[in-house]
N, C-alpha and C positions, 0 to 999 in steps of 0.2 A: 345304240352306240354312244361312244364317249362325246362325239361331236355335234351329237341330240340334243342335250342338254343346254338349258338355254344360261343366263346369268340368274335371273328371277329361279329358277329351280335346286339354285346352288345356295341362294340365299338364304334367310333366317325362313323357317317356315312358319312361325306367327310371335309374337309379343307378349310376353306378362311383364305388368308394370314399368310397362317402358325395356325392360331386357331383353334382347332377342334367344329366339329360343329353335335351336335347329332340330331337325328328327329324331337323330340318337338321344338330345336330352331328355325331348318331349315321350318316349318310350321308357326310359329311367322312370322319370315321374309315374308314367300308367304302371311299371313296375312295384314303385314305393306304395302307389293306392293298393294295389292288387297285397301288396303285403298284409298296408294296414287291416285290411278288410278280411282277410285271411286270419292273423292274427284276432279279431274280434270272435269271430263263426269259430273258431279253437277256443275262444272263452267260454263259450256257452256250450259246448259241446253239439253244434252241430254238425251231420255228420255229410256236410256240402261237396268232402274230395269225394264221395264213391260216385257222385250224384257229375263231377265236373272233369274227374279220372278219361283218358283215353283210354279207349276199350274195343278193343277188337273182336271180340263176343256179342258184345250189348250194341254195339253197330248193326254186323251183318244177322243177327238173329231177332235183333227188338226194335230193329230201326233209330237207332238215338242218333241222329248225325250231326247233332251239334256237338257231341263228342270229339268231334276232328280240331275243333279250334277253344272249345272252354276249358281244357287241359291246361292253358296257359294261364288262368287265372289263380287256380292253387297254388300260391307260393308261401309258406311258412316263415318266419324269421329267423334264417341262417346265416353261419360265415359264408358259407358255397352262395348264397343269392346276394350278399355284397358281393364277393368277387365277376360271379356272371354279372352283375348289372355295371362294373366298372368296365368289365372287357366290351359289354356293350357302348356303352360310352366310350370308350377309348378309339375301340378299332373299328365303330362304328362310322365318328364321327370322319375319320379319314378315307372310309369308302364311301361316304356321301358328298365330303371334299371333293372328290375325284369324278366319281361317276354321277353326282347330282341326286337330289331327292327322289324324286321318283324310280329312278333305276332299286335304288338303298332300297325304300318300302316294297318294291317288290319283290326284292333281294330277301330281305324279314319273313314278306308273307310266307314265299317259297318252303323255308326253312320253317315255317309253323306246319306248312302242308302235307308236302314231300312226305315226311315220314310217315306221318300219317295215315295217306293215300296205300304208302307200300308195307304198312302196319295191317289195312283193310285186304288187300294182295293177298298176304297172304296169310289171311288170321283163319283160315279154317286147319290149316297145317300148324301153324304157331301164335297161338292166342298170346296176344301182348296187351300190357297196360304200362301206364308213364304218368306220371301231372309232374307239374311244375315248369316251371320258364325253360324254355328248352334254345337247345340251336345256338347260346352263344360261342362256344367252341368252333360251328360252322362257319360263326362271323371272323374267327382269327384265320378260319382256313380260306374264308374268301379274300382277306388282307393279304397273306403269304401267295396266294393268286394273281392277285395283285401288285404285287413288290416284293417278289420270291427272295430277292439279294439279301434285303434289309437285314442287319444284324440284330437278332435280341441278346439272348442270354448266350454269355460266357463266349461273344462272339461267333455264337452259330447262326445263317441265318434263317429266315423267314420259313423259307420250305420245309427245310432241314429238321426245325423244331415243331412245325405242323405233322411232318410225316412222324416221329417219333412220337408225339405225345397221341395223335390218333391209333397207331399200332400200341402203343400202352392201353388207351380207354378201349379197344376189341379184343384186346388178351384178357385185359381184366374180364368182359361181360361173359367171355369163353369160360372161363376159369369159374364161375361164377352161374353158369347156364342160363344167364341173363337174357333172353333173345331177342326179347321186346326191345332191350335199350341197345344191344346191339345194333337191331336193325334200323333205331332211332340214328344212334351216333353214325351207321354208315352212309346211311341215305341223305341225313342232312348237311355233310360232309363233303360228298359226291357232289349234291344241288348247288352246294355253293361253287365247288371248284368248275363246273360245268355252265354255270350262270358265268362268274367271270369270265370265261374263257372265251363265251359268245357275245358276250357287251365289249370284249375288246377286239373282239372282229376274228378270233385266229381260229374260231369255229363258227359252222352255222349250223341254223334249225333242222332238222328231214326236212323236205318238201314230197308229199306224198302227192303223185298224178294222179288219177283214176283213168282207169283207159273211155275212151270215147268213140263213139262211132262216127266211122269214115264219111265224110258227104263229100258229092261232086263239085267241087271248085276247083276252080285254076290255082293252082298252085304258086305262090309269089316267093321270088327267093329271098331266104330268113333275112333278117338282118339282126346282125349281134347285137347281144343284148348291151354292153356296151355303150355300142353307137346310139340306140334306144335312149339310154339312162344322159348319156350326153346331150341329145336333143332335148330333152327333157328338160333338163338344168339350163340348155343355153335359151330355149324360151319364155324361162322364168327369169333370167338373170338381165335378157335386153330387156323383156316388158317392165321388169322392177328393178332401176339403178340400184339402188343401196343395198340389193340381196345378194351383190356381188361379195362386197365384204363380209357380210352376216356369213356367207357358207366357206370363204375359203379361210376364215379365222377357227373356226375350230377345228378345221385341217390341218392346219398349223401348230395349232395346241397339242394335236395328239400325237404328230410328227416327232414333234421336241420330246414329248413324253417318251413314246413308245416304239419312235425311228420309223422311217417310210417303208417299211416291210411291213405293218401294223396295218396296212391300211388295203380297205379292201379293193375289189376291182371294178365295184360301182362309186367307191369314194374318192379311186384316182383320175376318172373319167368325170367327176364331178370337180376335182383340184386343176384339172387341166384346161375345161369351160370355164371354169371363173377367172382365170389367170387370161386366155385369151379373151372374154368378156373386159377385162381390164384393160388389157390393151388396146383392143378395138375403142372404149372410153375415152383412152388419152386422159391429158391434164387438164383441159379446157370444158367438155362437155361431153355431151350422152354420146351413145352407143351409134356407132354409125352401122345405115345399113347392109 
């Protein structure tokens, strides 16, 4: 969740030369090596893309399964790998604004995976192959996720120009009997709009039960979960003063953001113990009992 995220996770995540250096740029950069290095292996004519290719064949039939993620390493020097690597940097840097580092890099991984995984699905039906940097399209669709409103171009906004330019790039691979990238651009598209939608709270995971067997106890009447997640919160927040603040601040953050409908119904049980945690505090001193 948005209110997970701490201050340090939002921060620069490390320094060269004194500059600070955040996720999206330090990915740019691995981008720029992954070129150079690309570009050298094309001078000599080695022949490294069959060898680092996503391959839905050489997977499930040869075992290669470092094929899922060395795909990303082929990048040639193109105009299309300037432009992906600006839209990384761009709209990158603003869903890590938002949602903090951590969220961002697994937001990335997803979208390296995802396809992938649903490349391997169903590669005995439709053998696909891909390389190159993939997924930055999915980082615009997780921004327009994000901040659907926002106007781009010619004043359409965020959503509007996500949904058109993805039904452009699946007509074209139709058109084309491209399926591999089809299924690329579908899947890593879906990952992203489905990842937002669950770090902002207005979805949650499955929870799969397994059934159990019945044993003899007394039976105790439930008590909501709710009330659960409140006691919870309010015996951390008397035993540790100052974690009164730490938790109903980023409630507040994402209230402003995203309006108190955003918010879930373990995080309003959690806004409502810290607020009477505070008042039980008073001006003067700790928590009475």
């Amino acid at each position: 969740m948005i209110g997970g995220s701490t201050s340090e996770d939002r921060g620069p995540w490390f320094k060269v030369a004194g500059h600070p250096v955040n996720a999206p740029l330090a990915l740019v950069g691995g981008c720029i090596v992954s070129m150079l290095l690309t570009t050298v292996a094309l001078a000599f004519n080695h022949q490294w893309a069959s060898l680092l290719q996503f391959s839905s064949e050489a997977i499930l039939r040869r075992g290669e399964a470092w094929r899922l993620v060395s795909y990303i390493l082929w990048n040639p020097p193109t105009l299309s790998l300037a432009l992906d690597m600006l839209m990384l940097w761009w709209f990158g840097r603003e869903l890590e604004a938002y949602f903090g580092r951590r969220i961002f890099l697994k937001l990335c991984a997803g979208i390296v995976l995802a396809p992938a995984l649903a490349g391997v699905a169903v590669g005995f039906f439709f053998p696909s192959q891909w390389v190159g940097l993939p997924g930055t399209f999915a980082l615009f669709v997780a921004f327009a996720t994000m901040a659907p409103s926002v106007t781009l171009l010619f004043g359409i906004s965020a959503k509007w120009t996500a949904l058109v330019f993805l039904g452009i790039q699946l007509l074209s691979c139709v058109a084309e009997h491209a399926w591999g990238h089809f299924i690329h651009s579908l899947v890593s598209a879906g990952f992203a709009f489905a990842y937002i939608r669950v770090q902002q709270g207005r979805w949650e995971m499955p929870v799969i039960s397994l059934p159990r067997k019945n044993k003899n106890f007394r039976v105790l009447e439930p008590v909501p979960v709710q009330k659960k997640a409140a006691a919870s919160v309010a015996f951390r927040v008397v035993q540790e003063e100052p974690d009164a603040l730490e938790l109903i601040d980023p409630l507040l953050e994402k209230i402003g953001r995203t309006g108190m409908a955003s918010l879930t119904e373990s995080e309003k049980a959690q806004l409502e113990v810290a607020r009477e945690a505070l008042l039980r505090k008073g001006p003067s001193g700790p928590a009475r009992p």
